[in-house]
Backbone as a ProteinNet text record, in pm:
[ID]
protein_1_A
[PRIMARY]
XXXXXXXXXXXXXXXXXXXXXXXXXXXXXXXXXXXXXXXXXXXXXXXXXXXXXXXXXXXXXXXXXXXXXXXXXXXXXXXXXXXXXXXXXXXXXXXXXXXXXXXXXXXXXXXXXXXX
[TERTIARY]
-246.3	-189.7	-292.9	-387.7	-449.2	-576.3	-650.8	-740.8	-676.5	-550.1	-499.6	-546.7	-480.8	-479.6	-667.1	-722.5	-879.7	-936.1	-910.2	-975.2	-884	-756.4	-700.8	-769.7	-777.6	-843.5	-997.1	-1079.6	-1191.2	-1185.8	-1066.9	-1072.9	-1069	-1006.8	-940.3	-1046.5	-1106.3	-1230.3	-1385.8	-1377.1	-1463.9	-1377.8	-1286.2	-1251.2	-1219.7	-1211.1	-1265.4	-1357.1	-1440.2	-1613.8	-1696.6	-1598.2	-1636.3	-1586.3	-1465.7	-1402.4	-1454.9	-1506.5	-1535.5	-1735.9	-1765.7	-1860.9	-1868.2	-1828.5	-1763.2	-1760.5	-1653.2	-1626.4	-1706.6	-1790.2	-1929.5	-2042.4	-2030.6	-2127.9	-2014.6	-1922.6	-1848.5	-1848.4	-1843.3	-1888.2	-1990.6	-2100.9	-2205.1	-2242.8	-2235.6	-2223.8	-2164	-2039.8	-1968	-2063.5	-2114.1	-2190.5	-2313.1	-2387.3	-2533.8	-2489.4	-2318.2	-2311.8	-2250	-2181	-2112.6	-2298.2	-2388.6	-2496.1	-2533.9	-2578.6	-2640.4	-2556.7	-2458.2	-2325.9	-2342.6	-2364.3	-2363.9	-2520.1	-2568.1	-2745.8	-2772.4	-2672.3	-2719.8	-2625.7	-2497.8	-2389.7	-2477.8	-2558.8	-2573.2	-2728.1	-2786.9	-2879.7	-2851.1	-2686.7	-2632.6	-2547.2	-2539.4	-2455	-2465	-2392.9	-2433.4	-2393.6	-2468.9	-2354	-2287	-2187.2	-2065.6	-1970.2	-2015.1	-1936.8	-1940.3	-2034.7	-2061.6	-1992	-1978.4	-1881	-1758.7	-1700.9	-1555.8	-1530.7	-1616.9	-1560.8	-1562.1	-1681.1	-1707.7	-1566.5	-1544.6	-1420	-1265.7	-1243.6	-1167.1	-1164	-1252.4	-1306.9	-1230.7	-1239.9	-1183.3	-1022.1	-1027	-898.9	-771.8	-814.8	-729.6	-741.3	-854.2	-870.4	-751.4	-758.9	-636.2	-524.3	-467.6	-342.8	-309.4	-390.6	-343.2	-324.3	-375.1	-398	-267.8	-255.5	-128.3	7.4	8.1	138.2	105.3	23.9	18.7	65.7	38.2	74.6	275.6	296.2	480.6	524.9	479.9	544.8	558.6	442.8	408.7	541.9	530.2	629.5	752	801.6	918	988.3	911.2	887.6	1016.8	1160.2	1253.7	1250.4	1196.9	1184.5	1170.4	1065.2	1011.1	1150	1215	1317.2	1437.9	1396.7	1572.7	1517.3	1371.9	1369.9	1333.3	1344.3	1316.9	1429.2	1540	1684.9	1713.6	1716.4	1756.7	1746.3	1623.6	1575.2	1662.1	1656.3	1757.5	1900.3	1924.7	2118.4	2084.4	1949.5	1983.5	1977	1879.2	1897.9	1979	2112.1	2209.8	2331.4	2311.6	2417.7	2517.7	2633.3	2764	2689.8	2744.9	2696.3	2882.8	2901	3015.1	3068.7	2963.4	3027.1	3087	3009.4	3060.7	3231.4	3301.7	3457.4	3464.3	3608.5	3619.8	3677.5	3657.6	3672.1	3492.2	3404.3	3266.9	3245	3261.4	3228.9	3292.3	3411	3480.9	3364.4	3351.1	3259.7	3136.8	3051.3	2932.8	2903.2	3020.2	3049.1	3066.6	3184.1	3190.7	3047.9	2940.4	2849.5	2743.1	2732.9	2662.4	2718.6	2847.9	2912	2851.9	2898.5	2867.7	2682.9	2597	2470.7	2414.8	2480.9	2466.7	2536.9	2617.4	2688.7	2599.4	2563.4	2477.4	2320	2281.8	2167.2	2210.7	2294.3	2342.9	2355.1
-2630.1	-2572.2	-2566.2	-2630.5	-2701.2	-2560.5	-2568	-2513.6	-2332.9	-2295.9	-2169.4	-2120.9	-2190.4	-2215.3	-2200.4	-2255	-2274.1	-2136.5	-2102.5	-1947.1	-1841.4	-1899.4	-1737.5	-1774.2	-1898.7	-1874	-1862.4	-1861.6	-1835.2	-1689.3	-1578.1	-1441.3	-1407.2	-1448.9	-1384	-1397.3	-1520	-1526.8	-1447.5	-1419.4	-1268	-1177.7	-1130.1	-1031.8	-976	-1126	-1075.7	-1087.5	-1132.6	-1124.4	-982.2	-931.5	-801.4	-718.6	-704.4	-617.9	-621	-766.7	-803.7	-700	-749.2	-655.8	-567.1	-462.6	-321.7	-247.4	-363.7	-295.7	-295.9	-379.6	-392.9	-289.5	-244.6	-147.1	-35	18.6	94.1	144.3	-4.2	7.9	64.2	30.9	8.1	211.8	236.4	361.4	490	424	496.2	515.4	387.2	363.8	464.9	471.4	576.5	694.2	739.6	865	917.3	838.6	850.1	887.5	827.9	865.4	964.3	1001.2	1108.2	1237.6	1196.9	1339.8	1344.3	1263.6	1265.6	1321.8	1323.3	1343.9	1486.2	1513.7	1628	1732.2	1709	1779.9	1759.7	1654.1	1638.7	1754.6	1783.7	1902.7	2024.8	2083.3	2220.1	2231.5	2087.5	2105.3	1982	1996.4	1884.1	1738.8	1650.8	1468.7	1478.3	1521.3	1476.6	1508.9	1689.2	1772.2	1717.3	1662.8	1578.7	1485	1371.9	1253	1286.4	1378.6	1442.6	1490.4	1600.5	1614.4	1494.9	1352.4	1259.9	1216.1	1171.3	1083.7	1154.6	1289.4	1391.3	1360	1365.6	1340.3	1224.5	1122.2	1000.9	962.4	1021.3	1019.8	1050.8	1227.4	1279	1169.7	1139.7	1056.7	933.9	889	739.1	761.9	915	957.2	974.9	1058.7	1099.3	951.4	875.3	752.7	641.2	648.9	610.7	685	839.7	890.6	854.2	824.7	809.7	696	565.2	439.1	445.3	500.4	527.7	572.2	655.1	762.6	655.4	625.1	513.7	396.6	353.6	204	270.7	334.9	424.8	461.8	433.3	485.8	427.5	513.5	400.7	367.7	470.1	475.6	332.5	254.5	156.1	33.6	45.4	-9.9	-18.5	139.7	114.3	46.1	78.1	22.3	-131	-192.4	-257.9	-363.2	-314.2	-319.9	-330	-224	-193.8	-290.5	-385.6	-473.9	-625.8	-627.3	-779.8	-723.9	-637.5	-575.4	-614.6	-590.6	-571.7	-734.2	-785.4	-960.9	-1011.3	-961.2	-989.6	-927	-885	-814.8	-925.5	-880.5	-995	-1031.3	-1150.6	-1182.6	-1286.4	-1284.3	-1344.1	-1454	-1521	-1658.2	-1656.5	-1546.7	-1509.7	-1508.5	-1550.9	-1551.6	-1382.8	-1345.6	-1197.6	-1168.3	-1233.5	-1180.5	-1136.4	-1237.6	-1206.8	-1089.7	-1050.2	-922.1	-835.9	-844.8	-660.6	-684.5	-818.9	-792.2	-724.3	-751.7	-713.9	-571.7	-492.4	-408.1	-317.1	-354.2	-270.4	-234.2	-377.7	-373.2	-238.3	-273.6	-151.1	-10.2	9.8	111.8	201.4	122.5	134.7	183.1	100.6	162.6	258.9	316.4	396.7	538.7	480	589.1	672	534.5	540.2	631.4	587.3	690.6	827.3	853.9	1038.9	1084.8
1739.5	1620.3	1508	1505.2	1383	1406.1	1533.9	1563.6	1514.5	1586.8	1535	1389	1306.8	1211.8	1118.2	1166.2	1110.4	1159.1	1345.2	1336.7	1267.8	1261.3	1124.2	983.9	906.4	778.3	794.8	958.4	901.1	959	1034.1	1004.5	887.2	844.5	703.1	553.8	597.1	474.5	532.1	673.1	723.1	639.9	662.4	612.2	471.7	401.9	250.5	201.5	269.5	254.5	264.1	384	387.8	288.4	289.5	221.8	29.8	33.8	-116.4	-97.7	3.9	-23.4	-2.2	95.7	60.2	-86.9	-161.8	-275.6	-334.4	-341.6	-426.8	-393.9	-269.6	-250.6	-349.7	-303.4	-333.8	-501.1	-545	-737.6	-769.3	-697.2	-725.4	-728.2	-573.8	-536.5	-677.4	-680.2	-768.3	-921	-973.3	-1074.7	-1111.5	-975.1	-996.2	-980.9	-886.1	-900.5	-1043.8	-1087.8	-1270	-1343.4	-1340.3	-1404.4	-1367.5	-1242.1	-1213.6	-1235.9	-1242	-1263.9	-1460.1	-1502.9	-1655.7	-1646.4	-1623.8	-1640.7	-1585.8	-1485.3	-1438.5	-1556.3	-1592.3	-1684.5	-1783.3	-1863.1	-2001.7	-2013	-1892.8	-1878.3	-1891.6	-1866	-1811.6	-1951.8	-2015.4	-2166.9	-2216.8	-2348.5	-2417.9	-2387.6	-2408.9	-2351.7	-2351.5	-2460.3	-2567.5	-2419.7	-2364	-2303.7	-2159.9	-2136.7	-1980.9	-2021.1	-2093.7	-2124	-2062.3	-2144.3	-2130	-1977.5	-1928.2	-1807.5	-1660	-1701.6	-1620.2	-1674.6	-1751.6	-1802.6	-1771.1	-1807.6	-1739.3	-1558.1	-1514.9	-1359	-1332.9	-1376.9	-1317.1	-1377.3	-1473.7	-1528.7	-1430.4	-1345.8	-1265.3	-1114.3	-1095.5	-956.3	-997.4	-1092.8	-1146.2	-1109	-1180.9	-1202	-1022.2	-976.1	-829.3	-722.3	-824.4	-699.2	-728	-827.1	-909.7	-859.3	-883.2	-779.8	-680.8	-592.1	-425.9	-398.7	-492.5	-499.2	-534.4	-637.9	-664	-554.7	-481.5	-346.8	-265.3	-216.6	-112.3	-122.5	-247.1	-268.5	-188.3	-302.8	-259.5	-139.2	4.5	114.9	189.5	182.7	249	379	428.2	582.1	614.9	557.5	580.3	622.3	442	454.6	518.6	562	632.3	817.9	854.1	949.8	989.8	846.3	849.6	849.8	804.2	810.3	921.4	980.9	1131.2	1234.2	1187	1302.7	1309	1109	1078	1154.5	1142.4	1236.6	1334.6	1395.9	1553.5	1595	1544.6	1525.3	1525.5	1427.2	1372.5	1439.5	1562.7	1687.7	1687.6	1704.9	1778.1	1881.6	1942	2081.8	2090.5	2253.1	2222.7	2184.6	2151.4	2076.5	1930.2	1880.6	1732.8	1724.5	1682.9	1629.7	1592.4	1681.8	1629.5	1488.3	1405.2	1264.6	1201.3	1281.2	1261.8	1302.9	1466.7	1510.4	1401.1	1396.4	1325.3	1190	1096.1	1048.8	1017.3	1117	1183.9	1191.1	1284.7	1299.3	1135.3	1099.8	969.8	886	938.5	810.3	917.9	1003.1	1072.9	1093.8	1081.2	1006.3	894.9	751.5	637.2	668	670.5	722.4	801.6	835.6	963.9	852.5	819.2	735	625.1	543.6	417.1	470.8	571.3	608.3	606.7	654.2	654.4	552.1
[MASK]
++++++++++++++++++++++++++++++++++++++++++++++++++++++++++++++++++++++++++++++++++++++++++++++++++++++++++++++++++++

């Protein structure tokens, strides 16, 4: 049990080691291309006007990533199958007392319903 346990927290601290440096390349990346995109705009027009469209630029990347994040949450599918599985867990079996079953039943009813 113990040993389980030590190779999942030493996956998991690989994997945010990586992922932590990833992002760091990723910043970093992002960083020289924000300059070179201001340097090359502040040549074709003025800073002020390269500022604005770099800052414009990331503004829309936020917003789109932000709806993708609301949609995403939102996602019932998830929930209702996720539902689906506690019911099926949660089947009569015959030891249950038949006031439990008609229970049971009604509540998988009502759900079954509520999806349509």
């Amino acid at each position: 049990m113990v040993e389980h346990l030590k190779k999942k927290a030493a996956r998991a601290s690989k994997k945010a080691g990586l992922l932590t440096g990833g992002l760091l390349a990723v910043i970093t990346g992002i960083a020289f291309l924000s300059w070179a995109a201001w340097f090359y705009l502040s040549l074709l027009t003025d800073p002020m006007t390269a500022s604005v469209i770099i800052g414009a630029a990331y503004v829309g990347i936020g917003l789109v990533m932000i709806g993708m994040a609301v949609m995403s949450s939102g996602d019932s599918r998830d929930h209702l199958a996720e539902h689906d599985e506690q019911v099926k867990a949660a089947q009569p079996s015959s030891d249950n007392p038949p006031l439990m079953q008609a229970f049971m039943f009604g509540m998988e009813a009502g759900l079954s319903a509520h999806r349509r």
